[in-house]
LUMMI-184388 format. One record per residue: residue in three letters; x, y, z of N, C-alpha, C, O in turn. Coordinates in steps of 0.05 Angstrom, whole numbers, padded with zeros to 5 digits, always signed. Layout:
alaXYZXYZXYZXYZ
...
//
This chain:
unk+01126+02228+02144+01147+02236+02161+01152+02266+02160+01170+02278+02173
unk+01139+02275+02147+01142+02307+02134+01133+02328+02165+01112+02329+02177
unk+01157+02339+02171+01163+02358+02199+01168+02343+02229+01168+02353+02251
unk+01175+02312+02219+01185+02300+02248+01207+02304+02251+01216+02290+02270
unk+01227+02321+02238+01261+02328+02247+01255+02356+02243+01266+02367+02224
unk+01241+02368+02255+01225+02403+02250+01247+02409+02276+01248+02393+02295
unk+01263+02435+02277+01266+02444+02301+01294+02439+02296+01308+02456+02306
unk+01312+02412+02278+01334+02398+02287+01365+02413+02260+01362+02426+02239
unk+01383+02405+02272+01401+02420+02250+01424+02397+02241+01444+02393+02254
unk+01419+02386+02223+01438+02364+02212+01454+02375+02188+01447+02386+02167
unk+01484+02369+02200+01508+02359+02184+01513+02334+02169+01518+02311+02176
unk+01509+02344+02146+01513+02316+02132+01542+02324+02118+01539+02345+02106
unk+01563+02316+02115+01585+02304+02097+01577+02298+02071+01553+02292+02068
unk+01596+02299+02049+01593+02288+02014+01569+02302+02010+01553+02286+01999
unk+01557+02325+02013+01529+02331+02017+01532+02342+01979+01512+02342+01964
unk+01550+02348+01973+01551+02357+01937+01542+02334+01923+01526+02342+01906
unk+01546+02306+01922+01529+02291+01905+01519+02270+01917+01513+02271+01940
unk+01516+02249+01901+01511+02220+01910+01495+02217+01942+01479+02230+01956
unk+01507+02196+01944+01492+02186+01975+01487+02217+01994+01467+02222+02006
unk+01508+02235+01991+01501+02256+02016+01479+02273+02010+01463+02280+02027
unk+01477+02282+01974+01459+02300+01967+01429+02288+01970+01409+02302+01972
unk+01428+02256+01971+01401+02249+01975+01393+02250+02002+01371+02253+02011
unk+01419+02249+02015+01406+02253+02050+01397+02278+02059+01383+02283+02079
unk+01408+02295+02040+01408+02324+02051+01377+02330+02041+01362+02348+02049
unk+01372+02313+02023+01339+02312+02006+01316+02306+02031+01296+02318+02041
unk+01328+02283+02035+01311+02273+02051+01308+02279+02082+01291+02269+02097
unk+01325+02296+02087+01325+02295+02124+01308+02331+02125+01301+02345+02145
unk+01307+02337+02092+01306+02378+02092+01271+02357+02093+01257+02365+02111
unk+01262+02339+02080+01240+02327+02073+01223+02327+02096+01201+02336+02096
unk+01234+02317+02114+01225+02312+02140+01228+02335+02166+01227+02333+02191
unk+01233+02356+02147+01238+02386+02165+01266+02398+02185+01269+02414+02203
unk+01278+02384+02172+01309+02381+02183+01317+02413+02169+01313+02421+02146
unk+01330+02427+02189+01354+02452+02170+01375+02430+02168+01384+02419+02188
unk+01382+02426+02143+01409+02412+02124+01431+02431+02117+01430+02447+02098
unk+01454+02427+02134+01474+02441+02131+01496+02419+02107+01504+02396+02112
unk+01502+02434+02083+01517+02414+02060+01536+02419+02062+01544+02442+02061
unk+01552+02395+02067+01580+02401+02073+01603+02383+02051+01601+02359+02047
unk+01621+02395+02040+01636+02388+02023+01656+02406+02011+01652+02430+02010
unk+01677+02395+02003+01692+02414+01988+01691+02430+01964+01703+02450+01956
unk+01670+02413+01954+01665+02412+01923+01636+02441+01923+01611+02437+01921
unk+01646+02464+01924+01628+02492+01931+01611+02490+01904+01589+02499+01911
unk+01609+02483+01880+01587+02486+01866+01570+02458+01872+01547+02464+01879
unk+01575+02436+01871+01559+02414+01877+01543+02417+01900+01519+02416+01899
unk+01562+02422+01930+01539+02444+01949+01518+02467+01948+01500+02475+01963
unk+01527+02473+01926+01503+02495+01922+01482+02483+01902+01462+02496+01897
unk+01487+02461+01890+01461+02448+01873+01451+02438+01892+01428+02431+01889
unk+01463+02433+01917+01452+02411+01928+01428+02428+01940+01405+02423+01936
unk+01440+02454+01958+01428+02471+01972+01396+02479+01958+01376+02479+01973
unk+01393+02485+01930+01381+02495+01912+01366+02470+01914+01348+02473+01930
unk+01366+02455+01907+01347+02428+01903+01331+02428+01928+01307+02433+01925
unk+01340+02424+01952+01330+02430+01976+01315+02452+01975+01291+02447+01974
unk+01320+02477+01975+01303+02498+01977+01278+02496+01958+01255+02499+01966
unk+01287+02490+01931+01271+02498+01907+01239+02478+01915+01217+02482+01905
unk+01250+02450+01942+01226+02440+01944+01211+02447+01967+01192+02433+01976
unk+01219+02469+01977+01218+02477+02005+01222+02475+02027+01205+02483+02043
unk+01252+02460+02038+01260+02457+02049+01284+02475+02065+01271+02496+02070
unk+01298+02477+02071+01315+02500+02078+01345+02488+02082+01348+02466+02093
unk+01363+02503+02074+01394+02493+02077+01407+02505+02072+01406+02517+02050
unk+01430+02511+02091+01462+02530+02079+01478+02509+02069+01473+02484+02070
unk+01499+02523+02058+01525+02503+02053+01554+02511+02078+01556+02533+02088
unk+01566+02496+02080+01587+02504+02086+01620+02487+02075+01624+02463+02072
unk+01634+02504+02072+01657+02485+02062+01675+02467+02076+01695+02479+02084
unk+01675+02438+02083+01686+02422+02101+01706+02404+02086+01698+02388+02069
unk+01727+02406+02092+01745+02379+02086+01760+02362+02113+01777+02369+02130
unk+01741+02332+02106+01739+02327+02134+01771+02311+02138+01778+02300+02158
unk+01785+02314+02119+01816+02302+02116+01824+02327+02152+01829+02320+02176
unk+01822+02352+02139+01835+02384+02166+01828+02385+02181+01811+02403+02178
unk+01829+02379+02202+01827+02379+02233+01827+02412+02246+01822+02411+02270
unk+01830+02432+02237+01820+02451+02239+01792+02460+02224+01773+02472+02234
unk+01798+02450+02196+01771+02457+02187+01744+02436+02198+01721+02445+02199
unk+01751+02405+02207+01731+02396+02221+01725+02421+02248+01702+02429+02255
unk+01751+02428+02260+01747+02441+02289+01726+02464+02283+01703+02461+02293
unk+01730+02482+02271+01710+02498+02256+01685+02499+02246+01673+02521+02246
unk+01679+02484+02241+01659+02478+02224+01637+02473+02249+01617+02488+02250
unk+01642+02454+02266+01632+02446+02290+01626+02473+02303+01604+02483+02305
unk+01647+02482+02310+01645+02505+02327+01621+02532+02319+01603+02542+02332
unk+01634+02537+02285+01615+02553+02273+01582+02539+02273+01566+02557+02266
unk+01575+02526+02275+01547+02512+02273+01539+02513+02297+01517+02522+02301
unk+01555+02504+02319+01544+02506+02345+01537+02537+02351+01514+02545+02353
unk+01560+02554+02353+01557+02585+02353+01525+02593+02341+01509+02606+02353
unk+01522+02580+02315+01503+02600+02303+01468+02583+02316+01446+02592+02320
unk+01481+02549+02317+01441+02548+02321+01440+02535+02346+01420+02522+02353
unk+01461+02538+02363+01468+02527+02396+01456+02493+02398+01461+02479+02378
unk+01445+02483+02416+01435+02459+02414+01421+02450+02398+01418+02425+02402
unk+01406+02460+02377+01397+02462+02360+01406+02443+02337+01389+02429+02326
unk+01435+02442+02330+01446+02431+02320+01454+02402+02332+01467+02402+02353
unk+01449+02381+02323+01444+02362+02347+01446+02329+02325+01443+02307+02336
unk+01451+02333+02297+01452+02313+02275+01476+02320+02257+01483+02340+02245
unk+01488+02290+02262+01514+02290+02244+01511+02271+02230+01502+02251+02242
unk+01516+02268+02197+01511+02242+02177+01535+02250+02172+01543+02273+02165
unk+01551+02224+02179+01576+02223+02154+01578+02200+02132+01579+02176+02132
unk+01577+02223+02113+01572+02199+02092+01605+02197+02069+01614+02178+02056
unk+01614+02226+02075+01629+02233+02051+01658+02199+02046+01672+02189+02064
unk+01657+02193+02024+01677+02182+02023+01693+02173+01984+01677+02173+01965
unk+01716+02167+01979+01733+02157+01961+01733+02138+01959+01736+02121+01977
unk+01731+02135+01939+01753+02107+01927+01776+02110+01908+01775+02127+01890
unk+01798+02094+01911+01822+02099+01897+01832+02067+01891+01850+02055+01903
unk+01816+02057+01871+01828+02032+01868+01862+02019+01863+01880+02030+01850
unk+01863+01999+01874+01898+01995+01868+01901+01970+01884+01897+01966+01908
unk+01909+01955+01866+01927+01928+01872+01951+01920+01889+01970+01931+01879
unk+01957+01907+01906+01981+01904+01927+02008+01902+01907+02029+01906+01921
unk+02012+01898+01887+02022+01901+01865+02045+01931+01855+02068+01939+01852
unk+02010+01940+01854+02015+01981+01843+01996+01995+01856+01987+02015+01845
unk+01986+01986+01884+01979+02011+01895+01994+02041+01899+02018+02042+01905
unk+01982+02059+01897+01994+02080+01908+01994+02090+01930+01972+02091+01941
unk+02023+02105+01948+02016+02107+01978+02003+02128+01981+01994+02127+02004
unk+01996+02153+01968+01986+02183+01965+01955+02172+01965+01937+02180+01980
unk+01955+02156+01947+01923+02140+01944+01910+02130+01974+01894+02140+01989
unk+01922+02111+01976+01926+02096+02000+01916+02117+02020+01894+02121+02031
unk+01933+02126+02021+01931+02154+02052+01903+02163+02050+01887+02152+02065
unk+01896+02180+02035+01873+02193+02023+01842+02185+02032+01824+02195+02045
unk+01849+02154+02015+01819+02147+02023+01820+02133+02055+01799+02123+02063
unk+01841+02132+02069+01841+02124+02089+01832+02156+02109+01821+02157+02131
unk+01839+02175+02097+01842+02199+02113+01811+02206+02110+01798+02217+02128
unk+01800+02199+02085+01772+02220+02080+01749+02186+02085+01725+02187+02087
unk+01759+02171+02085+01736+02146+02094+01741+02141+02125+01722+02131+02135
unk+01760+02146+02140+01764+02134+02167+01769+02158+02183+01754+02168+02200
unk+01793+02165+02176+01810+02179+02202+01784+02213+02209+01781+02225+02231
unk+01771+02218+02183+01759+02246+02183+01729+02236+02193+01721+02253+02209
unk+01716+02221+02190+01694+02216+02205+01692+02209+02230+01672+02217+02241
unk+01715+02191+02248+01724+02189+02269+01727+02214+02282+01715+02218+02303
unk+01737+02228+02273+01743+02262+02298+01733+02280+02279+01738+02304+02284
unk+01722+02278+02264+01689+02299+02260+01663+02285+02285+01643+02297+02293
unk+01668+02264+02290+01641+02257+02304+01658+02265+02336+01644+02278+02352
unk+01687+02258+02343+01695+02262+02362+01682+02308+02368+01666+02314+02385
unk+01689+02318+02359+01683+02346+02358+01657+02349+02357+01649+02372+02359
unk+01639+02330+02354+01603+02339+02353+01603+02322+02379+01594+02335+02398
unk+01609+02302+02382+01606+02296+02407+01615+02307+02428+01598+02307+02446
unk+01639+02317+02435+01644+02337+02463+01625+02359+02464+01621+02373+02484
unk+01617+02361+02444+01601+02387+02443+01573+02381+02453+01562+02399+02466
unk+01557+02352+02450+01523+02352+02454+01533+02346+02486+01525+02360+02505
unk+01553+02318+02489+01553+02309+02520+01537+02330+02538+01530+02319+02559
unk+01530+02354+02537+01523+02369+02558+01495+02372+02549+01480+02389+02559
unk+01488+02356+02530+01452+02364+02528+01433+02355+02557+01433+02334+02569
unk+01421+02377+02561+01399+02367+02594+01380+02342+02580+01372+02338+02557
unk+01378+02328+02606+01355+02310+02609+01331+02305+02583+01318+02325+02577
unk+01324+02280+02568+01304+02289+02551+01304+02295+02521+01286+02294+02504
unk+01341+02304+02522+01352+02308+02499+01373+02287+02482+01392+02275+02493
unk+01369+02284+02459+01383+02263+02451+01390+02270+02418+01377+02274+02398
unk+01421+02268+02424+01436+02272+02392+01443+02254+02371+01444+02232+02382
unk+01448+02251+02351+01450+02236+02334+01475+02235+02319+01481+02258+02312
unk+01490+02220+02313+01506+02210+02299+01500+02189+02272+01487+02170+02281
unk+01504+02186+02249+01503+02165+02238+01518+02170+02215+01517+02190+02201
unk+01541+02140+02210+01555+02132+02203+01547+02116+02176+01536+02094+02174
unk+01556+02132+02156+01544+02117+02134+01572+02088+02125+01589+02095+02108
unk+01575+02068+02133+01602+02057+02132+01594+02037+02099+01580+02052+02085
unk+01597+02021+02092+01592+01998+02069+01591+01973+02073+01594+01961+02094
unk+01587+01963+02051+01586+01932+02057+01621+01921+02053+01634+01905+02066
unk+01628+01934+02035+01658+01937+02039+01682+01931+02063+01705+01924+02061
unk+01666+01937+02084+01678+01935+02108+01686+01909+02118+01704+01900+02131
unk+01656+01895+02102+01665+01858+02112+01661+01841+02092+01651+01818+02095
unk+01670+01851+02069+01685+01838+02038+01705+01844+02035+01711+01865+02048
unk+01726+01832+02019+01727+01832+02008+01734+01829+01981+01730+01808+01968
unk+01748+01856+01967+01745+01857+01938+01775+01867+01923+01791+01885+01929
unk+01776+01845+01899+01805+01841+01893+01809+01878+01885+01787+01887+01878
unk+01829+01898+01884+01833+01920+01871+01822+01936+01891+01815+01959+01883
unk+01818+01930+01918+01798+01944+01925+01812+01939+01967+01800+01933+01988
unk+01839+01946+01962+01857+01956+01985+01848+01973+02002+01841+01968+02025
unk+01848+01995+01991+01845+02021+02005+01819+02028+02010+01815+02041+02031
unk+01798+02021+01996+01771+02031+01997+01760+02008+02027+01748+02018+02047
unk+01766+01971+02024+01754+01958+02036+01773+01966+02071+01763+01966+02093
unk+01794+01970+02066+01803+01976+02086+01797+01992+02104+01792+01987+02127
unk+01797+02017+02091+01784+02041+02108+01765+02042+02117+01761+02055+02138
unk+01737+02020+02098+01724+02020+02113+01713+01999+02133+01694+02005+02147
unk+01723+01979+02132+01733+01968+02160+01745+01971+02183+01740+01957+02203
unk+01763+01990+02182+01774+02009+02196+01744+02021+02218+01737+02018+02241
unk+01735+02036+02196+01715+02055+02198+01693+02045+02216+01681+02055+02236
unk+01690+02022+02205+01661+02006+02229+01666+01992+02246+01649+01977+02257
unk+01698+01992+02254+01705+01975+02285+01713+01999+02301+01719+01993+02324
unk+01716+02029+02295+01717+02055+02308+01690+02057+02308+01688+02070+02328
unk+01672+02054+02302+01640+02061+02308+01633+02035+02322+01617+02039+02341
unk+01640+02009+02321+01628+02000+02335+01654+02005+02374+01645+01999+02396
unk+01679+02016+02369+01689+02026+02389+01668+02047+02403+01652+02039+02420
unk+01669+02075+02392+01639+02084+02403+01621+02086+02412+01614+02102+02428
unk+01612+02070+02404+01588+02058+02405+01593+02038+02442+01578+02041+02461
unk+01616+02022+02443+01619+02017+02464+01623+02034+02496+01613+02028+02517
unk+01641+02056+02491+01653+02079+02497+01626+02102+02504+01628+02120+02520
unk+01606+02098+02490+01579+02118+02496+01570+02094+02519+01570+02098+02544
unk+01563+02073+02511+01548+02059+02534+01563+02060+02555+01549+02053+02574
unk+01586+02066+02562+01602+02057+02593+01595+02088+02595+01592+02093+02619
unk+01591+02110+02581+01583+02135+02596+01557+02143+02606+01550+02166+02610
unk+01542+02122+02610+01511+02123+02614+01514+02135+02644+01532+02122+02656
unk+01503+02155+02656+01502+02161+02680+01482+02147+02703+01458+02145+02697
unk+01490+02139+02723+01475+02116+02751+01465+02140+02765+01481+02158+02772
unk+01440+02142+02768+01422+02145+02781+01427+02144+02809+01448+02132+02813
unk+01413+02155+02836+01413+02146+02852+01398+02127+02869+01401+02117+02891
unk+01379+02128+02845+01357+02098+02854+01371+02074+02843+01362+02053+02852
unk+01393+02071+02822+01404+02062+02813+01400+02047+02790+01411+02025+02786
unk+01382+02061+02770+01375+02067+02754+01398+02082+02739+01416+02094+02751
unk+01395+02081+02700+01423+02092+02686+01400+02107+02661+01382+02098+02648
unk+01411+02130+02664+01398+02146+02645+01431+02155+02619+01454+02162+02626
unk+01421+02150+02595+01437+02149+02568+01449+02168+02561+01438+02189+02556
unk+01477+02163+02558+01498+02189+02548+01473+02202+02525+01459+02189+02509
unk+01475+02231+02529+01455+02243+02511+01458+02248+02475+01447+02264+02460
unk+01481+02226+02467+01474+02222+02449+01481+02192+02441+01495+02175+02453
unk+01464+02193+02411+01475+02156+02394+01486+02159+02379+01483+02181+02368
unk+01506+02141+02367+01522+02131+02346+01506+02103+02334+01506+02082+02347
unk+01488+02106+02299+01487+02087+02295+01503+02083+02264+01517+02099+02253
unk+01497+02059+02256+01523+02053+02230+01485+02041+02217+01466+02029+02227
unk+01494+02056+02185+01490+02043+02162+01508+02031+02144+01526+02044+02133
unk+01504+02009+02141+01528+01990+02119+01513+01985+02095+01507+01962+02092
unk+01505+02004+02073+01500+01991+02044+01515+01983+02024+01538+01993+02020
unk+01505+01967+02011+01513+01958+01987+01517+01977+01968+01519+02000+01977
unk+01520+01972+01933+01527+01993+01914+01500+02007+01909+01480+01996+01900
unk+01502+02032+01916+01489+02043+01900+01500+02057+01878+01523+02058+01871
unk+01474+02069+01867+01479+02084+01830+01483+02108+01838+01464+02123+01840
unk+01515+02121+01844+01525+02148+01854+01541+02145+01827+01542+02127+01811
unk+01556+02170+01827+01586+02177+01810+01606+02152+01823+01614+02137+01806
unk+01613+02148+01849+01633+02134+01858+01636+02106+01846+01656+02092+01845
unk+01613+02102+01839+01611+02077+01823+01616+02068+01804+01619+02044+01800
unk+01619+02090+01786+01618+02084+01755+01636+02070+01742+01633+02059+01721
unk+01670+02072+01767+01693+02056+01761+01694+02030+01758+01713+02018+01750
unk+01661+02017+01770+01664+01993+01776+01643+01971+01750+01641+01946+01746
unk+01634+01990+01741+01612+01978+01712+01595+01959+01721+01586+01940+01708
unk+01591+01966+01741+01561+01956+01749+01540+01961+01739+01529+01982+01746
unk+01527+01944+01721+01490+01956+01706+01480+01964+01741+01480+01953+01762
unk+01471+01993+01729+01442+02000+01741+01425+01996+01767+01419+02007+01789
unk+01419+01964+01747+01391+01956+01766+01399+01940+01777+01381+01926+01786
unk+01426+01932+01783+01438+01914+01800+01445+01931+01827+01460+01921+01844
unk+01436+01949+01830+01441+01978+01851+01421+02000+01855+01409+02016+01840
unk+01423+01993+01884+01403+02014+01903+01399+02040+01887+01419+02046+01872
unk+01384+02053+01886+01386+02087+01885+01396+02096+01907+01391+02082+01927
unk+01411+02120+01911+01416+02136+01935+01396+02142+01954+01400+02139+01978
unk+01370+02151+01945+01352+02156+01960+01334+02136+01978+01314+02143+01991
unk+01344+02107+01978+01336+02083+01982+01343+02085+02020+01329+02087+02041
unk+01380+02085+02011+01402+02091+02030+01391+02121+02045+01388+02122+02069
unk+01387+02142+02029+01382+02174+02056+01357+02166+02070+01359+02168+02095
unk+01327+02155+02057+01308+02145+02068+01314+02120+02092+01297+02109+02106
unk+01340+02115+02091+01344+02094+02113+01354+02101+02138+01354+02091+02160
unk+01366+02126+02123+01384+02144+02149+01365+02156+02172+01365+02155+02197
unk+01346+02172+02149+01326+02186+02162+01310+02164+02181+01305+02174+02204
unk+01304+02145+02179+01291+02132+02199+01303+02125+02224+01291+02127+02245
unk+01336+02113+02221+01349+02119+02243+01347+02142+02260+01353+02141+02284
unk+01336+02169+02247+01342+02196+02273+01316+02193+02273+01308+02211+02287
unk+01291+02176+02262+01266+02185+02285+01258+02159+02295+01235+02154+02301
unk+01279+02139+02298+01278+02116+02315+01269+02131+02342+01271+02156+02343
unk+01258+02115+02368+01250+02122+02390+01284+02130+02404+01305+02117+02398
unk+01284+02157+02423+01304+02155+02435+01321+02124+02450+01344+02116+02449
unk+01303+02117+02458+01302+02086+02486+01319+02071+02468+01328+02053+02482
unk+01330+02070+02440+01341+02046+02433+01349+02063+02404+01343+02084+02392
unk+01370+02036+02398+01392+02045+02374+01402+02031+02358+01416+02013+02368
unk+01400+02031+02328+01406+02007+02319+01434+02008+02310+01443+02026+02296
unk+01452+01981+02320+01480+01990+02317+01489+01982+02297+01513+01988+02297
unk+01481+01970+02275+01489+01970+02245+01465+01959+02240+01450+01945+02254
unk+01463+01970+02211+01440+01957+02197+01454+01960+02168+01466+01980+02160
unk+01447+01928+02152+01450+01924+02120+01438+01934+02106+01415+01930+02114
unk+01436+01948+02083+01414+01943+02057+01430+01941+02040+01449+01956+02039
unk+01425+01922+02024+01427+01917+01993+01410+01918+01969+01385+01919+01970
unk+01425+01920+01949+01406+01907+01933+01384+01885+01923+01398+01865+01917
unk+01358+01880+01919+01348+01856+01920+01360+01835+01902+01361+01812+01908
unk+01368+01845+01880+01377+01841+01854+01409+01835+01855+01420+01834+01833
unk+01426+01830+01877+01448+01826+01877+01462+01812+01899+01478+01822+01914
unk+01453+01781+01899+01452+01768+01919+01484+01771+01929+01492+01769+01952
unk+01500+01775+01908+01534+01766+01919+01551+01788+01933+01574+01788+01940
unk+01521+01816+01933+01527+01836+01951+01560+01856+01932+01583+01854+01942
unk+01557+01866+01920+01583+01881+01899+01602+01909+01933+01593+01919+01953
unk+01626+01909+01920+01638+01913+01943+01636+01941+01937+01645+01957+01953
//
């Protein structure tokens, strides 16, 4: 796959560790410029360095996708600098804040609802007004890194399964909302809003985010299982889109939330 995303400029989210830093691995792999996006400015710059050091190429930039100015920005600044060019959005970044209906916290609560739902929703809204005008031929990418979480779930686990359920009935909204914008032809024929929205839903992988949950190991994906899955979504054929896809672990039939 090495230089089939040559030419392309992907935003990835959480790009400082876990699930995002492996995507940012894998899409610089396949000749992607990887823009790392996170709050966390030294974890972005390992990330950036890792990338480079294997020859791949990547800036960082600082995104917290909670600020709706700094999503507005960020977009803007990227478009400004590589014009259509920029044309790939991974959102992967997300929290967990465990808590019981009991003693949840509402500060908690908010949070992972703000940085798992509400900030990937209108970060993709702001990359999308922006491609809609790609000519003929051209086709953008979106993908939604959501969980299996979304349709479990898991006792202690309020805020995290919520949001992201939340999260994959707004992408599969989208996802509806792009197909009614397909433009009719006058042979009457429909050529495809010029970009896709697709959803990955995995299981646990072996990130930091996990560690709260004491899951052995090998009962969980590697990250790079999950970015190698992403990457195949953006060199799927334009003509078609896959609108969620599972992976789990082999090793964990009861699927961990």
């Amino acid at each position: 796959m090495a230089g089939e995303l040559k030419g392309r400029v992907a935003l990835v989210t959480g790009g400082a560790s876990g699930l995002g830093r492996a995507t940012c691995v894998s899409l610089a792999e396949a000749g992607a410029h990887v823009v790392v996006a996170d709050i966390d400015a030294d974890g972005s710059a390992r990330t950036r360095d890792l990338v480079t050091g294997a020859g791949g190429s990547a800036d960082v930039v600082a995104l917290d996708v909670t600020d709706d100015g700094s999503r507005r920005a960020v977009v803007a600044q990227l478009f400004e600098q590589h014009g259509d060019a920029f044309d790939v959005l991974v959102n992967v970044a997300g929290i967990d804040r465990p808590g019981y209906v009991t003693d949840i916290d509402l500060d908690d609560y908010r949070r992972v609802m703000a940085v798992n739902c509400e900030g990937p929703v209108f970060l993709t809204s702001e990359f999308v007004k922006r491609v809609q005008h790609l000519p003929e031929g051209r086709t953008a990418d979106v993908v939604h890194v959501v969980s299996l979480s979304a349709i479990t779930s898991g006792s202690g686990a309020i805020a995290y399964n919520g949001s992201k359920a939340g999260f994959l009935n707004a992408t599969r909204c989208i996802q509806r909302e792009l197909r009614e914008k397909a433009t009719t032809l006058e042979d009457g024929s429909e050529r495809p809003f010029p970009c896709r929205v697709q959803a990955v839903i995995p299981a646990a992988m072996d990130t930091p985010m996990m560690e709260q949950w004491g899951i052995p190991g090998h009962l969980m994906m590697p990250p790079s299982a999950v970015a190698d899955t992403v990457r195949t979504l953006l060199l799927l054929h334009p003509s078609a889109f896959v609108p969620e896809m599972q992976i789990v672990p082999r090793l964990e039939p009861n699927f961990p939330r």
